[in-house]
N, C-alpha and C positions, 0 to 999 in steps of 0.2 A: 420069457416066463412071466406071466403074468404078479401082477402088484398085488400086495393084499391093504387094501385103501381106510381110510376114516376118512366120512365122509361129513364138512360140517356147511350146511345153510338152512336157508328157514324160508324164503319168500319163494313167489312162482319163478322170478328170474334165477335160481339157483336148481328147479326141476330140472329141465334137458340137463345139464352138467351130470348130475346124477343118476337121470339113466342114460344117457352116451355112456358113463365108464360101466354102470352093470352091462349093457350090451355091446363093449367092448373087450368082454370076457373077466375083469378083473374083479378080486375077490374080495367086497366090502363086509371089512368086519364087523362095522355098526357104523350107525348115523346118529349124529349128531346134532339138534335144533331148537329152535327156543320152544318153552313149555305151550300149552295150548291157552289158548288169551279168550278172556268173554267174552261173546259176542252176540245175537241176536236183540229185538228190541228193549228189553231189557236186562242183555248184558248179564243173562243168567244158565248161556248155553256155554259151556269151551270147546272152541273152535282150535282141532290139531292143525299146525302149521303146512302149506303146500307140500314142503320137502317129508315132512313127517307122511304123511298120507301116501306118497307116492312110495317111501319108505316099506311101508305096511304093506303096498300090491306088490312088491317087490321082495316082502318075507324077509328085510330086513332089519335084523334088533335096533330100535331106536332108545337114546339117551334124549333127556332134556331137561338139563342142571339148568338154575338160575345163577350158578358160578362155575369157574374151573379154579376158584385160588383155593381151594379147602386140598390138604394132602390125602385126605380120601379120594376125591372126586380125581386127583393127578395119577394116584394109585390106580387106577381104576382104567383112567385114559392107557397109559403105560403096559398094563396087563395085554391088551390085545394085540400088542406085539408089529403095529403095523410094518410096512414099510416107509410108506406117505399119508398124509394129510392133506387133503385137498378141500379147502376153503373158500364158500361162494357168497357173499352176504348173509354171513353167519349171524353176526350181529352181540356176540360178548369177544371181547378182550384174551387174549390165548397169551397165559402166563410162559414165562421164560420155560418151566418145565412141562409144559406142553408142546410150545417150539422143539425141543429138544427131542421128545420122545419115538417121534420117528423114527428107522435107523436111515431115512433120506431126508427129514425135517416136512416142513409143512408149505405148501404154496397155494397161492391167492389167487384167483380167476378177477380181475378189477374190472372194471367199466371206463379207463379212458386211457389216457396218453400220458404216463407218467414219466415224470415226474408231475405233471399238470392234471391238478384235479384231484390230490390225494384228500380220503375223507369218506362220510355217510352219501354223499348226494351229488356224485360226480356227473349223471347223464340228465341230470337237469340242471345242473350249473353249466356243462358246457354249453346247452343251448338256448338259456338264461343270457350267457356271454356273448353268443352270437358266433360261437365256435365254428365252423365250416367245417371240422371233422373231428370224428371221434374213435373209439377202438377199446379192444379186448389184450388184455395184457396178462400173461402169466408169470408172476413175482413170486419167490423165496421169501418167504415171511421173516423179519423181524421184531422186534421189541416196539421198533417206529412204527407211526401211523403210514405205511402202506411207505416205507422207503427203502425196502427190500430190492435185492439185482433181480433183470426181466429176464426170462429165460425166451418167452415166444410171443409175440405182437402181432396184431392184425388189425388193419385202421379200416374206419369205416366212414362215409362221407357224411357230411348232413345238411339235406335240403333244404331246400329255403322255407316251404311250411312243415317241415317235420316236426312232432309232436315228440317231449317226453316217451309217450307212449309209445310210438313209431320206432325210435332208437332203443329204447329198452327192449324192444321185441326184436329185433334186427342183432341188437348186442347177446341175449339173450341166448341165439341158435349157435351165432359164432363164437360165443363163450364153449360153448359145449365141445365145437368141432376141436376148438383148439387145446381146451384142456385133454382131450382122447391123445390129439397128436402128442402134448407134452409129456404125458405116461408114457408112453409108446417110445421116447425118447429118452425117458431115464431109465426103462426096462433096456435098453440098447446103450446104455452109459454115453449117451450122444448132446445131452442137452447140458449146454453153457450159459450161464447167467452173466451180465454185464451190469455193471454199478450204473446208477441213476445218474441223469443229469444234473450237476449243482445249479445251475441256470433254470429257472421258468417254473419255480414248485409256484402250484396255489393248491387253497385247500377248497372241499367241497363241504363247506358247511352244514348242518342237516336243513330241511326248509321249516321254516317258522310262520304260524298263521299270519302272524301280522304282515306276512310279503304278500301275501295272495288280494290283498287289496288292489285294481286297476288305477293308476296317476293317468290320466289323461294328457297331461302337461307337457309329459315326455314327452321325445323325438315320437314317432310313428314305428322306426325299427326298430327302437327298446322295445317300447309297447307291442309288437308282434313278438319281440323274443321271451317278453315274458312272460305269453298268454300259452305260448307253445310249451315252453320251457314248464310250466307246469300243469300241464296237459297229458292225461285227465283225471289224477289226482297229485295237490289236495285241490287243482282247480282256482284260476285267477277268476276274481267277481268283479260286478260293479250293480250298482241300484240302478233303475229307469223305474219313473212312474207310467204302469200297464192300466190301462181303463179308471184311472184313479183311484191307482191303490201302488203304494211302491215296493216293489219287488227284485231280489236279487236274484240277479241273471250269472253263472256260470258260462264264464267265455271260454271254447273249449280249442274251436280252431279258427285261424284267420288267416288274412294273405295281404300285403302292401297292397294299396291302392292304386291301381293304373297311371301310369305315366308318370312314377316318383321317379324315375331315374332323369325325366326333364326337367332343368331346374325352371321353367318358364310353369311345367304341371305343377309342379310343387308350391311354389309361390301363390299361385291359385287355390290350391289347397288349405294354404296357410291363411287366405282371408277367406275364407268361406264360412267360420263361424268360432264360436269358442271350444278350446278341446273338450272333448265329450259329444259332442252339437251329431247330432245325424245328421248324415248331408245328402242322403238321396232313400229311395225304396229297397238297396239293397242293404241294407244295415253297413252303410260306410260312413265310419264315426273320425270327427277330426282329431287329431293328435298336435302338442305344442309346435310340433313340425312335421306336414305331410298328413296323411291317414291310414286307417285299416278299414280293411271293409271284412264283418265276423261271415265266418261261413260254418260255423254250425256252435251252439248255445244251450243251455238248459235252464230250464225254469228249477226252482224249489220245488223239491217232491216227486222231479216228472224226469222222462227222460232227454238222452242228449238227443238234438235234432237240428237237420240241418237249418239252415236261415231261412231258407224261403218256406217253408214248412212252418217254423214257428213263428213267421212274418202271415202266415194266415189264420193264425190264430188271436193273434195280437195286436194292435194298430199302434204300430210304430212307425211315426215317419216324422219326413225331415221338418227339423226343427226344435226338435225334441233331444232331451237331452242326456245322458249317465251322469250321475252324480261324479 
């Protein structure tokens, strides 16, 4: 028999989730998401959030408190009598009596491998860290930051230039497949939860402007992890002076430098100039150990494009350097 759902997130990664479960027949009482935020150039249009929008093609009643601790606003959640709650990067705090209100409680669609990664900002921290794989987790919510038992997992790899962007969309589909499967499991009283690992929690901290600055000085494979890892937004920068005038470049995507796995390449690398230093026509810039060579960038105000593209617009060459 089909579930009658609360449906609560806000950003495009929480869309499929939401319509996999309308088109997997079950009966969404309302959704849930954050209010609509200003936006346009100056920040005087409101913009309803993904999940809202898709909400409304969908003919479904939307909510969007700026809390849930008020006992109206819990009254209110309460009334619609769900079953389940189902939870996508919602983005407010779900009081103990909203935990509660379910007559099956509420569960989390997460972005990585928990207990690793609990937090705002798991799929760019994992690849921040240099993680080699990632995944979608279906968790029973708690009071804790995301320390709830997993009910269903599905790991997902991550390659060696994969972008923030790349895994968020990849995590994004398979979020959906599996939270379908985990209804479809508690409609069948089949799904088991298993307490978390006490070994290996970190947290995903949210990202903060001040990271997205390039260090040059770093290894070479920091420096790719963290161009990726926030890729392509809020986007890692760094300065180069363009025709004499200096401008901030948007490093969107890039790849290790040919022949870092020999350490005779590498050493080579490492005296070829100072970190930052371009070292050839394809935009392969030195790092404190090893290099990257960018393969695709964006100017201020323009779009992203690949290097050799914006290597023809620009007279970047070796010798020159990023701040």
């Amino acid at each position: 028999m089909p579930l009658r759902v609360i449906f609560m997130g806000t950003p495009e990664f929480s869309v499929p989730t939401l319509r996999a479960i309308a088109e997997a027949g079950h009966e969404i009482a309302a959704v849930y998401t954050q209010p609509p935020r200003a936006a346009g150039r100056r920040g005087l249009e409101l913009t309803p959030s993904p999940v809202q929008r898709e909400a409304e093609r969908l003919a479904i009643e939307v909510r969007t408190p700026t809390s849930l601790k008020s006992e109206a606003e819990q009254a209110a959640f309460g009334a619609l009598q769900a079953d389940i709650a189902v939870v996508v990067a919602y983005g407010l705090l779900l009081p103990r009596a909203i935990l509660d209100a379910p007559r099956l409680g509420c569960i989390n669609g997460h972005a990585s491998l928990l207990p690793r990664w609990r937090g705002a900002a798991p799929i760019q921290r994992a690849i921040m860290a240099g993680d080699l794989e990632s995944g979608m987790m279906v968790m029973r919510m708690e009071e804790g930051l995301d320390t709830g038992p997993v009910g269903l997992l599905e790991k997902c790899a991550i390659a060696p230039d994969m972008t923030a962007g790349d895994l968020h969309d990849r995590l994004m589909s398979l979020g959906a497949t599996l939270m379908v499967e985990a209804l479809a499991r508690l409609e069948e009283n089949t799904l088991t939860f298993t307490a978390q690992a006490a070994e290996g929690v970190t947290y995903a901290r949210k990202i903060d402007k001040s990271e997205t600055h390039v260090d040059w000085t770093r290894p070479a494979a920091e420096v790719h992890n963290h161009l990726r890892g926030l890729s392509p937004f809020p986007g890692a920068w760094s300065e180069i002076d363009i025709g004499g005038r200096v401008e901030r470049l948007k490093l969107l995507r890039s790849t290790l430098s040919e022949g870092q796995s020999h350490s005779e390449d590498l050493a080579l690398l490492d005296n070829l100039g100072e970190s930052g230093g371009i070292l050839d026509d394809r935009l392969t810039v030195a790092c404190g150990a090893g290099a990257i060579r960018l393969v695709e960038v964006q100017r201020a105000g323009g779009k992203p494009a690949a290097a050799s593209e914006f290597l023809r617009g620009a007279k970047i060459v070796k010798g020159m350097k990023f701040s």
